[in-house]
N, C-alpha and C positions, 0 to 999 in steps of 0.2 A: 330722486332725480331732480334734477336743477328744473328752474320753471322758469320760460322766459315771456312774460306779459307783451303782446302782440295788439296795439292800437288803431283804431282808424275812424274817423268820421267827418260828415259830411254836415250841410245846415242848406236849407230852400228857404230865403224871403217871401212873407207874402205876397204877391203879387201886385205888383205897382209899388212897391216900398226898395227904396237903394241900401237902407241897412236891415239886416235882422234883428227882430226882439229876442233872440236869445244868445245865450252866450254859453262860450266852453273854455274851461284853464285844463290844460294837463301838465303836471310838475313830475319829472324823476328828477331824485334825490337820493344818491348813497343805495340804491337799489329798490328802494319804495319809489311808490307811484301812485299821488294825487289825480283825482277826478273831479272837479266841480262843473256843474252844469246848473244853467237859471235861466226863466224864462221869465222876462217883463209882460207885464198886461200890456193887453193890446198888440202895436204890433207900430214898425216906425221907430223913429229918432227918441222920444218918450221912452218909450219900453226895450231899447238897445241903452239907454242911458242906464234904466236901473237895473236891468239884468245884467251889464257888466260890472254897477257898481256892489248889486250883491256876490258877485263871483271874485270881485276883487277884494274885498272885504271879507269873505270866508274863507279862502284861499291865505292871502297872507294871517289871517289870524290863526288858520290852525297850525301852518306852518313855524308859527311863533310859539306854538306848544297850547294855545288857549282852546277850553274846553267845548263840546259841541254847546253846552248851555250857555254859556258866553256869545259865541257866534249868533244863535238864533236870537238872544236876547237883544243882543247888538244891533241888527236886522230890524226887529218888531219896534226897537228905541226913533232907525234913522229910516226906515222905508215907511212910506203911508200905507192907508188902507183907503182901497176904492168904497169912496161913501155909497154908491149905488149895489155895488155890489157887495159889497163886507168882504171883499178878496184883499188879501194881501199881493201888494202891488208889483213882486217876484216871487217865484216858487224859486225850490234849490233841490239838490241833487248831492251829494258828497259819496266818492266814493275812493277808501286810501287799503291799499295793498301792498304789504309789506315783503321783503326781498324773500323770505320762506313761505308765501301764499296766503297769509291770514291773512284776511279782507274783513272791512267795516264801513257797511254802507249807512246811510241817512237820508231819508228822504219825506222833503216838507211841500205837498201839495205837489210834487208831479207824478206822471203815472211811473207804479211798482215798475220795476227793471223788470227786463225777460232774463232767467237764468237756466243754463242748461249744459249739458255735455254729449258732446256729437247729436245727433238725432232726438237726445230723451230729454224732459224737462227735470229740472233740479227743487223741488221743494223748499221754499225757504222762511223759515220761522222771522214772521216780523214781532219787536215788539213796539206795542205803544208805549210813545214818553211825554206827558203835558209841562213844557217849559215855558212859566208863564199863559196866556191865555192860545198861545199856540201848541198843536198837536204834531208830532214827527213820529218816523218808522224807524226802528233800529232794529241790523240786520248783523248778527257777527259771525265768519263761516271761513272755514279754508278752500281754496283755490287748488285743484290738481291739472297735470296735463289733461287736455283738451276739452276743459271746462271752457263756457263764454259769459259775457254778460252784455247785456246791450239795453242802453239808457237812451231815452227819448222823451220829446216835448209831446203836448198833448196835438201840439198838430198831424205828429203821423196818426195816433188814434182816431181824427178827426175827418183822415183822405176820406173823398167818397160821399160825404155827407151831403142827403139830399138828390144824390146822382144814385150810384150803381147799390146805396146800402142808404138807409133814409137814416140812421144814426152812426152812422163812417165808420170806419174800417173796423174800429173797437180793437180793446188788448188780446181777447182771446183768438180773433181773427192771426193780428199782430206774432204772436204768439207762434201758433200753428203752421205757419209760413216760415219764421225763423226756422223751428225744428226742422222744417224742410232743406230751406236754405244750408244751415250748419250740418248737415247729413252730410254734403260733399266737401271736399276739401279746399274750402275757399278761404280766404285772408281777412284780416279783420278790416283793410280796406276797403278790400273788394268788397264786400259783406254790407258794412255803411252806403259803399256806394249802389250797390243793386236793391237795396231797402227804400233809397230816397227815390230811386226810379222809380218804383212800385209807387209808392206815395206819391211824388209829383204827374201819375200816369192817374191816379184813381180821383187825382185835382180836376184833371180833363188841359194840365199845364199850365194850369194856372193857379198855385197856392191858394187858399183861403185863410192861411193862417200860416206863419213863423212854421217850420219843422228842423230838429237838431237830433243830430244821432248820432251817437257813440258807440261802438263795437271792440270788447274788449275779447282777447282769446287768447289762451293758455296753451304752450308747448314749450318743447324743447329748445335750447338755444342753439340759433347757429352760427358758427364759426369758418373765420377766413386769414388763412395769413400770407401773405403777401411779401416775397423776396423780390428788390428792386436793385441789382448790382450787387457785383464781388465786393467782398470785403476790402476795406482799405492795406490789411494784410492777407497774404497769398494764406499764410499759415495759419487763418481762419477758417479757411477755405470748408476742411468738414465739420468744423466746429455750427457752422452758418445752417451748413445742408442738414447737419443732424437734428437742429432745434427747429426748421422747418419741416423735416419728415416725421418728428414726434409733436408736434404741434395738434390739435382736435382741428378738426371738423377740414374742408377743402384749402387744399396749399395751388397758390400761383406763383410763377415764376415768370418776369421782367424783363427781355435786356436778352442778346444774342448771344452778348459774354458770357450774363448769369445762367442762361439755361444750358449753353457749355461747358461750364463749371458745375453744373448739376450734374449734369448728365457723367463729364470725367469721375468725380464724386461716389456718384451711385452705382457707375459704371453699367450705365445706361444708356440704350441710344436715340439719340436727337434725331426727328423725324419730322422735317418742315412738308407742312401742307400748304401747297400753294394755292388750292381751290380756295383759299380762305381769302387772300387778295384784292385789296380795291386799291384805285386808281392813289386813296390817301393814306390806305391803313396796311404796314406790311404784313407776312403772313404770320399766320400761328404756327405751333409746334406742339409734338405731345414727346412725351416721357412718362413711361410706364410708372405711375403712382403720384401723379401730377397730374393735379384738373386741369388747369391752361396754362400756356408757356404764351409769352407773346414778345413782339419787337419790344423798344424799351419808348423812348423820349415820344416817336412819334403816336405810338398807341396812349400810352397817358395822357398825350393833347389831345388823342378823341375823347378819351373816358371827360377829361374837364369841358368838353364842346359840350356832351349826351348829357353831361351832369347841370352842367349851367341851362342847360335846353329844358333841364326839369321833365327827362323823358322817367318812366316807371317801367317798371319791369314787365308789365304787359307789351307796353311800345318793343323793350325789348329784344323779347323772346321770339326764337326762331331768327336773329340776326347773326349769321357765322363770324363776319369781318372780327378782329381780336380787341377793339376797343369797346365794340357793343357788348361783346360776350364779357369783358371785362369788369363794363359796368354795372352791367347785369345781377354777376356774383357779389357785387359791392355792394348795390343795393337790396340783394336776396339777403344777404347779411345781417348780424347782430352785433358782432365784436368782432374788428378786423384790427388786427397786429401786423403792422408793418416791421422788415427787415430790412433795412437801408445800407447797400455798400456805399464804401465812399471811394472806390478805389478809382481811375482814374484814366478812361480809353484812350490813350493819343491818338487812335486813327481820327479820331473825332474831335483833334480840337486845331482850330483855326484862329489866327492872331487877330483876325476884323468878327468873330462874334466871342459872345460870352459863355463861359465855361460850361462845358456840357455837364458838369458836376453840380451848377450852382444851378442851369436851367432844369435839370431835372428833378434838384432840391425843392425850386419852388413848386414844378408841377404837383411834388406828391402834396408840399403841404395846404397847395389848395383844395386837392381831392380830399383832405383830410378836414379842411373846414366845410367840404360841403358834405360830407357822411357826418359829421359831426353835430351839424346842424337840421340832420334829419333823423338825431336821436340815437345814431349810431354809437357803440363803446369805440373808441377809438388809442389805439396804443402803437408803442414805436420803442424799434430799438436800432440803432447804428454802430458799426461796423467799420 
């Protein structure tokens, strides 16, 4: 089964500090997927300086093909060590998953990942490797659907301390609560985010130290395609509708034309629901074997309103109007393929504005920069 790597996380400054001392890179690549996480000592401008500078520096050097014993070497050459404490002055975190699920983690001086699948814990063989006078974990395992893994600084293990637990919250705590959390069927976002809750709640709201979380989780991929306008030819017509009805995962259809032309098509019929109607957004429609049908120009101008608004699918959810539900799907998404006509409404074109061909050209391809810039696959074909 295909496996689609589902990301999300969060980071709390310590309290009274305007940057964090830790830091997060995440790179896809060709279907792999980089994780680096570091956390600078201390906490402030000092320790946001060198824990980016170690994530930037291990990040591009593996990506360059150079070896984990290069990096750390590299590391122990150009970070100090606290003379008081004999701590090296960022810990690191590495973790790279490969487009079929084999994963290789590394980790030098933060705490062990939580790993697990749905509810049970995952077992996982570290080994020791002394590179130079430093010690690191190496961890190599494949990844199946609904496996997780979640990377953290030592300040979530530290919630608490002194207050509700006199040695804070701890891993095993950490731990047990996850298993809990990941029982139900929550997001890798949501997931980082209801963790720092917990954490900045066991602070009493007010950090005592840097906390960084990453929440990785494993499923199936989901797919969306997306028909925006007829064909520029008529005698496309079931050519369009066909490569949309065999397309995976949920098909939208665009455009009052397009879903008329669907529907002639399929020989199906077009069923405008007007409860669905606001004052800005016109109505939806359904077609048996069609997740949503909606107007065309003016519902895309909501979807880039909702999208630019940087609302999430929780904002969302439970909003009928066809731009919210639109977005919605967009952002529930993994790989969305668009189907672009290019044919040409005259009811709709007027000599004092600009072509409703080109306005709506632009609309998709800014939805398309902005699903694409939230990591989305993004593909296109026209017509």
């Amino acid at each position: 089964m295909e496996l689609f790597v589902e990301i999300g996380k969060v980071q709390l400054n310590k309290d009274g500090e305007e940057l964090c001392g830790d830091n997060i890179s995440i790179t896809r690549h060709n279907g792999s997927i980089m994780i680096v996480t570091a956390d600078g000592l201390g906490s402030g401008v000092k320790a946001n300086i060198l824990s980016t500078l170690t994530v930037k520096m291990a990040a591009t050097m593996l990506e360059k093909g150079a070896k984990i014993e290069d990096v750390i070497e590299t590391m122990a050459n150009t970070l100090p060590v606290c003379k008081v404490r004999q701590l090296a002055y960022s810990t690191l975190s590495i973790l790279r998953i490969a487009r079929d699920g084999g994963a290789y983690l590394v980790e030098y001086d933060n705490p062990p990942a939580f790993i697990g699948h749905g509810s049970q814990p995952v077992g996982l063989t570290r080994m020791k490797r002394s590179i130079g006078d430093k010690t690191v974990r190496e961890a190599f395992f494949c990844l199946r659907t609904g496996d997780w893994i979640v990377l953290v600084s030592d300040g979530v293990l530290n919630a608490g301390i002194g207050g509700i637990w006199n040695l804070g919250w701890g891993w095993e705590r950490v731990n047990n609560y996850l298993l809990w959390l990941m029982a139900t069927d929550v997001g890798a976002q949501e997931a980082a985010e209801e963790l720092a809750r917990v954490t900045n709640k066991l602070y009493d709201g007010r950090p005592g130290d840097d906390a960084s979380i990453v929440v990785i989780k494993t499923r199936p991929p989901r797919y969306l395609t997306l028909l925006v306008g007829p064909p520029q030819d008529p005698a496309q017509d079931e050519h369009v509708v066909e490569q949309l009805m065999s397309s995976p995962g949920k098909k939208v259809v665009c455009g009052g034309t397009t879903g008329n032309m669907v529907g002639r098509v399929l020989n199906r019929e077009v069923v405008v629901d007007l409860s669905s109607m606001t004052k800005r957004i016109p109505p939806i429609a359904t077609i048996d074997g069609i997740d949503l049908v909606t107007e065309g120009v003016l519902t895309l101008l909501g979807v880039v309103d909702r999208l630019r608004a940087d609302q999430t699918t929780e904002e969302l959810e439970g909003l009928f109007d066809g731009a919210s539900r639109l977005a919605y799907l967009l952002l529930e998404a993994d790989y969305i393929h668009f189907i672009i006509g290019r044919a040409i409404n005259p009811a709709h074109q007027r000599e004092d504005l600009p072509s409703n061909l080109a306005l709506k050209q632009k609309i998709v391809e800014e939805i398309m920069e902005h699903l694409t810039a939230k990591g989305k696959g993004v593909t296109v074909d026209y017509y």
